[in-house]
Structure formats: structure tokens, C-alpha cells
N, C-alpha and C positions, 0 to 999 in steps of 0.2 A: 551185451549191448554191441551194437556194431556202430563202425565209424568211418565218416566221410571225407576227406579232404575238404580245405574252404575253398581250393581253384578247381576242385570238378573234374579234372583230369586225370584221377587213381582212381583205383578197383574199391571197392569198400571194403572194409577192415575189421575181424572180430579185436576185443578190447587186447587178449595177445600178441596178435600183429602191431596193433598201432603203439602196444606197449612198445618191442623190439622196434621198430622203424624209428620212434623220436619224430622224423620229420616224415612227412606225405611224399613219394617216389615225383611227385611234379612240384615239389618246394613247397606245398601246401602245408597250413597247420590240419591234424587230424582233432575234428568235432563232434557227438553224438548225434547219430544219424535220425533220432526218432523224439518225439518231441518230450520232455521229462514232466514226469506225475509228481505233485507231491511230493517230499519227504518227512516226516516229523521227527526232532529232534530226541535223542534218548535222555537217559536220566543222566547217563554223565557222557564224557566227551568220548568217551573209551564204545561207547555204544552209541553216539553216533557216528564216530569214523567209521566202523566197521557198518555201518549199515550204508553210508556212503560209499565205501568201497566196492559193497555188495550192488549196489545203484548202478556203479559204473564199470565195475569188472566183475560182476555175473557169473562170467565163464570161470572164473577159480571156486575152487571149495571154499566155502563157507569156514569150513574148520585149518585150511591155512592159513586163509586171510586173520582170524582169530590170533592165530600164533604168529603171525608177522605183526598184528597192531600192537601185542601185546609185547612183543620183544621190541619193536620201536620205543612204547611207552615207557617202558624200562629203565630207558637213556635219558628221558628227563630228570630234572632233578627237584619237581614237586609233582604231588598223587594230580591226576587224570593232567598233566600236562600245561595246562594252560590257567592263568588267572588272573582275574578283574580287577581294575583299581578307581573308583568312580572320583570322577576330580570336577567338580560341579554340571555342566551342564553337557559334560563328555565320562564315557566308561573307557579308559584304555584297555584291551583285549592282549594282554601280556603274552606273545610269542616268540619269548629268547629264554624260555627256560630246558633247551635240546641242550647236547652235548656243545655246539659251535655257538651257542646262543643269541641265533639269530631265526626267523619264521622258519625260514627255507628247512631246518632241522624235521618239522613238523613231515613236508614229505620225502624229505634224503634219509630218514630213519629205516622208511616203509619200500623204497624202491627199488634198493637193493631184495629182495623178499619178493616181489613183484617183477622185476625180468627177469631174477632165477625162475618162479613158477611159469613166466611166459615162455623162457625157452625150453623149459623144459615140456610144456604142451605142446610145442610147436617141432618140437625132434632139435632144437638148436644145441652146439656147443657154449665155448665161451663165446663170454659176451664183452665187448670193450667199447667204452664208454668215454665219447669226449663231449668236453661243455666248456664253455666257455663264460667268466664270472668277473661281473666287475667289483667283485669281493666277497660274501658270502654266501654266493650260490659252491663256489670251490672248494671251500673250506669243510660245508657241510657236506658236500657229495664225498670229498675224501674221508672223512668222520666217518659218510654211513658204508661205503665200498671197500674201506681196508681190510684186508683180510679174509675177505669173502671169495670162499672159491669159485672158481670158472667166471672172475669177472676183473678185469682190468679198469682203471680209471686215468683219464690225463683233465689236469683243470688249465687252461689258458686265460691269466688275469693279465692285466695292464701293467708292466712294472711299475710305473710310477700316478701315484693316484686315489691308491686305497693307503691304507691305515695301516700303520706298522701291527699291531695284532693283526691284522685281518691278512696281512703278507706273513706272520708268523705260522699263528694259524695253517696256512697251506705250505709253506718251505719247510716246516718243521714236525708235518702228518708223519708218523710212520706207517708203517704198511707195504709187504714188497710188491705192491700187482699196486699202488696209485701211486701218480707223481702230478709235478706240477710244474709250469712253465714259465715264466716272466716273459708277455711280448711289449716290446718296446713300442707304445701306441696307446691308444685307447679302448674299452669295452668294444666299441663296434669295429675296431680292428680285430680284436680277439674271436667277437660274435660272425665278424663276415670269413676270419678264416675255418671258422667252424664248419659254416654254412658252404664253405665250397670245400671242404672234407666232406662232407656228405655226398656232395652234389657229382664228386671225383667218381666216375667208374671204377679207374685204376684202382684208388685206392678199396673201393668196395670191390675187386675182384682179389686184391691181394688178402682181405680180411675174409672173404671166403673160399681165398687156396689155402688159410690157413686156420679154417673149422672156428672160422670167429663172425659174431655177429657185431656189425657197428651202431650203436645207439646214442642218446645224448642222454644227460641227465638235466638239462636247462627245462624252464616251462614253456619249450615248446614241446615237451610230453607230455601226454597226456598222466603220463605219472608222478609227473610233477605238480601238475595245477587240478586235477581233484581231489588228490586230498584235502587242499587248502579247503576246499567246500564247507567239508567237515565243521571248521571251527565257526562259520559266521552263521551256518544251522544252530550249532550248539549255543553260539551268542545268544539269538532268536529264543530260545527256550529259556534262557537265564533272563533276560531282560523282557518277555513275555509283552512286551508292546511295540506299536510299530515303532523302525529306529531308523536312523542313517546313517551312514559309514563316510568316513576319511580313511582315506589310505595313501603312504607315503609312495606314488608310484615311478617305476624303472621301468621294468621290462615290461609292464602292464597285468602280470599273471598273478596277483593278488588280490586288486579292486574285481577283475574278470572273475575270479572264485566268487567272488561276492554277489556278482550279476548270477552267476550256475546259483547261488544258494536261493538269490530271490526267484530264478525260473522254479526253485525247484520248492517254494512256499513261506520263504522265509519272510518277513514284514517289511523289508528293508525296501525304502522310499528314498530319500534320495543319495546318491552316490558321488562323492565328492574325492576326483583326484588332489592328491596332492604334490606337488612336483618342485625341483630345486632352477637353479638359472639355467639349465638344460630342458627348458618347459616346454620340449616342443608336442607333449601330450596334453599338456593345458591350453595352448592354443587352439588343438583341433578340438576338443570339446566346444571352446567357446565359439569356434569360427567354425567348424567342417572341413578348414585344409589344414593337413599335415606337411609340414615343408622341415625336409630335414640340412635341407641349405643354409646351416647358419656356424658360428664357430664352437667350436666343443668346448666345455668349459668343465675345468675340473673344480669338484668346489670341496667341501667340510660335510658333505655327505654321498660320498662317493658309491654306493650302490647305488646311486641314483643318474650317473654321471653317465646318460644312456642318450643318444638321438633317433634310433630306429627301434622299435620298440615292436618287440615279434609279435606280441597278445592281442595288439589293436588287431590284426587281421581275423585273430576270432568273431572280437564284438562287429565287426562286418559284415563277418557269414550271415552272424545273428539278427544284425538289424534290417539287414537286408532280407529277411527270411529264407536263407540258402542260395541267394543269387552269386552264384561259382563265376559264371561270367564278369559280371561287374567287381566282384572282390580280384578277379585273376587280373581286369586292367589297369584297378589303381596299384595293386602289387608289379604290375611292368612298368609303369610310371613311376613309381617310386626309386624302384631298382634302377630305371632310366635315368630320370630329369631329378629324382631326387625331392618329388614333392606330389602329391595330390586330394585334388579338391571333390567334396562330394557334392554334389547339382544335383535337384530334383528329385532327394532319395529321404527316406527318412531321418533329417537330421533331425526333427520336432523331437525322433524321441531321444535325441542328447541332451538337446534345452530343458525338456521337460523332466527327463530322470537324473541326469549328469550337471554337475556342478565339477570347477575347478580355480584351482590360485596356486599360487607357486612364492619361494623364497628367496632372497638374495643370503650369501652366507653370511651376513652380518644381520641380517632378521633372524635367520634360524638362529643363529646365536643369543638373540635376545629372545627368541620363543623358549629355546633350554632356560634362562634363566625368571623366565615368569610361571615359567611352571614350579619352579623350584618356590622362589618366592609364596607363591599364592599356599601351594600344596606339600612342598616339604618333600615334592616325586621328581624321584631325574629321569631324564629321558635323553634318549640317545639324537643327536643332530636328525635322522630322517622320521622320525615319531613325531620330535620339534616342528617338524615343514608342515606334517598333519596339523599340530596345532595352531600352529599361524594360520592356514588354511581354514580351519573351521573359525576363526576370531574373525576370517577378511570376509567370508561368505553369510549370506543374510540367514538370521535364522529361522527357524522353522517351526517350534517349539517341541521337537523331537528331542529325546535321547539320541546321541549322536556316539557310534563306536569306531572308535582309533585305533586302526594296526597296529600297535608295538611293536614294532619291528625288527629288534635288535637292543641288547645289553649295553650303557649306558658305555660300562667298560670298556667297549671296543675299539671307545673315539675320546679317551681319557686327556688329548691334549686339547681338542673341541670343546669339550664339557666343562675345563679346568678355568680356558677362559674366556668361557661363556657366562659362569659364577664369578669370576674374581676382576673379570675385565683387565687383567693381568697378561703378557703374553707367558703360556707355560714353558716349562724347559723343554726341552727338544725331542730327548728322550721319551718316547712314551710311558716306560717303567717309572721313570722317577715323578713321570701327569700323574701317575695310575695312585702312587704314595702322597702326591698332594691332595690328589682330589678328594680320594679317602681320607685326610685330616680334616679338610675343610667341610665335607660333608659328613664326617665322623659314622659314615656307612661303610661296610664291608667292601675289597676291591675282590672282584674275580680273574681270571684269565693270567692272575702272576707267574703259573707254572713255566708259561711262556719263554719267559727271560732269560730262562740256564739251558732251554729246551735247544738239541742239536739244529743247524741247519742240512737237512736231508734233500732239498731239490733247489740247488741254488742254481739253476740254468733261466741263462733270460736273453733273448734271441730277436733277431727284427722278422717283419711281418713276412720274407720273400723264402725266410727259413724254416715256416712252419709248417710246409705239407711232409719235408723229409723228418724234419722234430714230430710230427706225430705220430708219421709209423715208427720211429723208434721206440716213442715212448709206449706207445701199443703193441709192440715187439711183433711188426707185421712186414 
């Protein structure tokens, strides 16, 4: 399959290329250039990823992709990966059962496997990899890259803002070729210094005086966000009628999977973000303007703790039916003035497929404990936003499927007193010991606690184009 930039001004791209690149040579996200057929979901998830795969990267053998899905699958820790919990008039779609257990696992398992095959189609060396995470995008791209020859990884998270797990998690990965950075700021600190690594010559001349390819592993890959496809097909085939999705959303590249499954046959009617007090993706659903002019707000579900959200620029491309122009001037507007409005374009079909609601951290707190209440299921603070979300939005009479987002355990001091209305001890470890008494459920993620710290480096924002060739050894 080949792929387009959403601003119109790049070359088009076999699925290798735009694997290797991450971002489009004019700042574009890269999008399937030809309009997509059907797909039908397999008997298990393990057969429909690989046929999803095959959907969207073609160009690799069939019989690699086999052995990448299968050694991805491997790293879960129940058979085909994913599974259901139906809690009355909603299916949760459980994806934190990877190694980092959180979704993201689902395509950092597989991607590593996938720009080794790209460059290595493509005559590349290594490959070094920077992304930027405002929690468990880092965690899982260290999980899937350590150790992997010919490929380097640096994660750039917020120092302060995520979850003590989810800061373990990445300062305490081993693996000598990934590391990880603390910047003193927030996600879109992290995300814009990403984005002008890329955009650096320099530094893309120093990575190719030194037989290195530079890529991301964020969903603005395409390696990152179709896999995600996979799982809301295979949904489709399990729940065998029409349904609708919640999804806890950040960066936007999860609900967007959802929209690729419905182009690509899946039942899924209406689509409802779900967003924390950094709503500024639920506003432009409901309004058409995106205004990222507001104050950043860190709250109790911090992958979420996003204001420029890369994926919208997809559903753009999309709803605009390829119009490169008009997506390229609300993308300089945005980068400008920091906000824009869509006029005259199809917003009807946001109204009419898109839905949206958002939480304050003390809602989502009491959505963890009505779930708990009603069902006896914990759920992690951004699963929680889903459910407020589908309780504030009118219903449908759909089956309605909820991203899982993330292990329960991740956010043990959230969760602790969200049930006990208690505030917990400080410590995460000793949340992680009460919650499991009081829920008398198993705790995960304790390994943590005695785990060394390996990348204790955390740097302000004007520090990090020299901290990245470092940590890329470029």
C-alpha cells in the first residue's frame, strides 16, 4: 500500500518508507493513499492482526509478519492477547494485558519487527528511534526496542505529571541501545521537542553521517496506529452486532484506529471521545474549533494530559476527503495562533458520527468507584473517563465498547482513593498493598519497587536537541 502525506507536499510513500520516516518530510502525518475494501475479522485476534498487517504493509512477506505477530503475542500474558468484560450496557475491550500493560503494548510489541523489516528493504542501517510519551507510550516502546539489534530508542516524558509506575516503568527499563529522559515540562513540551528533532537537518545529517535512520515510535507512525485496527475488527466479530466505541482519548491515535476499522467494515456507529479537564478534543468534536490556547492541566490520568493532539490531523485528511490544502492551513494556524476553526466543511459528519464528554479528576474518581460498586471490575482512572463519558452521552441502544486502556495498577494511589475516599499514602508501593487488601484482588507491577534506577537524567526544554544526539549516540 502506498502512502500520502495529509499536507500534499511529500512524494508518496511505499508502507517501508513511511514505516522509516514516522513523520511526512513537510511535517505531514503519513495516510493510505487508496481508498480501503473491507476487511473480515479472523477467528481469533492473532488472525486478525496479521491480516490487518497484511491490509496495511503488503510489501513485507506474509511469513515475517507471521513471526513478528507471533513473537509480539508471546509477551502477553493471556492466549490471543486481549479480553472482554461485559459490565451491563458496556463490553470493556481489556488492552493492558502486554508486557507494560497498557494498549500501547499491542503495537510497540510488533514495531520493533516492522522497521527492522523496513530497513532492511530499504538498504537502511540502524535505526534510532525518538518519541515522545506522556506515560505509556515510553514505557512500552522501551519494553519492545531493548535489546534489539540495529536499533536505538530515547523516550522523552514530563518529569513530573505521570505516575510513579509509569516514571519506574521507563528509569528502571534495562537494555543497553534505550534510555529515557525526564523534561522539565509537559507532554507537548516533550512532543514539540520531538517534532523539531525531526524537522532539524542538522540533526538528520548527523544520523546519516552516521548510517542511522531517524524514526519515531509515537502514533504519528503509521506503525503505531494500525495495528491498533486490529483489535476494534476483532471486537466486531465478537460482538457480531452493530456497536459503539468510547475511548479514553490523548493523542487521538486510538478512537482514529476505530474510525480505519469502521472504513474498513467494521459495525461501529457512533464514536465517542472521551477526554480528562484537558478537553480540548471534546470541544472541537462538539464545536469544529480546536483552540489549544488554554491552561494545561495536569490531573489523575495523565496519558491523557495532552493539548495538541497529532491524530486529529488524520481524521481531517479523512473528512475532508484528501483536501492537503485546507488540512496544511489549519495545521499553520494552529502552529501559529494556536487554534482553528473548520467553516463550511464537513463538520455534519462529526455531529452525526462523533460524540464527546470529558471528566474532572474528582468525577473520574467517582466513575473508578461506581464501577467498582455496581460490578466488582477496577478500572484504571482513563477507562474511568470512558465511563463517565458513555453515562453523560444519550443512549443509543447499542452495545457500547470501552478502550481498557491501561492496568488498574499503574495508578494504585488514584484507584486507592477513589474506593476508600481516603487520601492514600504517598508512596505508590505501600497504594499498591492497600488496594490489594481492600480489593482482595492480586497487585501487578511490584517488581518495580527494588528495580534499579537506570536513566535518572531530567533536563529543561532548551537541553534537549544536544540530550538527544547523545542519547542516540549521533
Amino acid at each position: 500500500m502506498d502512502y500520502v502525506s495529509t499536507r500534499g507536499m511529500a512524494p508518496k510513500a511505499a508502507a517501508p518508507q513511511a514505516l522509516l520516516a514516522g513523520l511526512a518530510p513537510d511535517g505531514g502525518l503519513y495516510v493510505p493513499a487508496e481508498p480501503l475494501a473491507p476487511l473480515a475479522p479472523g477467528a481469533t485476534f492473532r488472525d486478525t492482526l496479521l491480516a490487518t498487517l497484511g491490509r496495511f504493509f503488503g510489501e513485507f512477506p506474509q511469513a515475517a509478519l507471521a513471526q513478528a505477530v507471533d513473537a509480539a503475542l508471546a509477551r502477553f500474558d493471556i492466549p490471543d492477547a486481549l479480553a472482554f468484560r461485559d459490565c451491563g450496557d458496556a463490553v470493556f475491550l481489556e488492552l493492558f494485558h502486554g508486557p507494560t500493560q497498557a494498549f500501547k503494548d499491542v503495537a510497540l510489541t510488533l514495531l520493533p519487527a516492522l522497521l527492522r523489516q523496513a530497513a532492511d528493504a530499504q538498504g537502511r542501517g540502524p535505526v534510532c528511534v525518538l518519541t515522545a510519551t506522556s506515560g505509556d507510550t515510553g514505557s512500552a516502546a522501551m519494553a519492545g526496542f531493548a535489546d534489539v539489534p540495529g536499533a536505538r530508542l530515547l523516550a522523552l516524558y514530563p518529569a513530573a505529571g505521570i505516575s510513579e509506575i509509569q516514571r519506574r516503568q521507563m528509569v528502571c527499563q534495562p537494555g543497553a541501545n534505550v534510555a529515557a529522559i525526564g523534561l522539565r515540562g509537559n507532554f507537548d513540551d516533550a512532543q514539540r521537542a520531538v517534532k523539531a528533532a525531526f524537522a532539524d537537518p542538522a540533526l538528520r545529517a548527523r544520523a546519516q553521517a552516521a548510517g542511522a535512520h531517524l524514526t519515531s515510535a509515537n502514533s504519528i507512525n503509521v506503525g503505531r496506529l494500525f495495528p491498533q485496527v486490529a483489535y476494534y475488527l476483532h471486537a466486531a466479530g465478537r460482538l457480531a452486532v452493530p456497536f459503539d466505541v468510547c475511548v479514553p482519548t490523548g493523542n487521538f491515535g486510538n478512537i482514529l484506529a476505530a474510525w480505519y476499522a469502521r472504513l474498513l467494515g467494521a459495525p461501529i456507529r457512533r464514536l465517542a471521545v472521551a477526554c480528562n479537564a484537558n478537553r480540548v478534543v471534546c470541544d472541537f468534536v462538539r464545536t469544529g474549533r480546536y483552540d489549544a490556547r488554554r491552561p494545561f492541566r495536569v490531573t489523575n490520568a495523565p496519558s491523557m494530559d495532552i493539548l495538541v493532539s497529532s491524530n486529529v490531523e488524520r481524521l481531517l485528511w479523512l473528512l475532508t476527503r484528501g483536501n492537503d490544502v485546507e488540512v496544511r492551513t489549519w495545521q499553520s494556524q494552529l502552529q501559529a495562533e494556536g487554534a482553528f476553526q473548520i467553516a463550511g466543511h464537513p463538520l455534519h459528519d462529526l455531529r452525526a458520527d462523533w460524540a464527546a464528554a470529558w471528566a474532572t479528576p474528582d468525577e473520574t474518581e467517582r466513575a473508578i468507584a461506581d464501577v467498582w460498586e455496581r460490578f466488582g471490575y477496577l478500572v484504571d482512572p482513563h477507562t474511568a473517563i470512558a465511563w463517565k463519558a458513555l453515562r453523560d452521552l444519550p443512549p443509543t441502544g447499542r452495545p457500547t465498547l470501552i478502550a481498557a486502556t491501561a492496568s488498574p495498577w499503574k495508578f494504585p494511589r488514584t484507584v486507592l482513593r477513589a474506593l476508600t475516599g481516603q487520601e492514600p499514602p504517598e508512596d505508590d508501593f505501600e497504594a499498591m498493598e492497600a488496594l490489594a487488601a481492600h480489593t482482595r484482588l492480586a497487585p501487578s507491577l511490584t517488581h518495580l519497587r527494588d528495580a534499579p534506577i537506570l536513566h535518572p537524567q531530567a533536563i529543561d526544554l532548551p537541553q534537549a536537541p544536544a540530550a538527544i544526539l547523545q542519547a542516540l549516540g549521533l
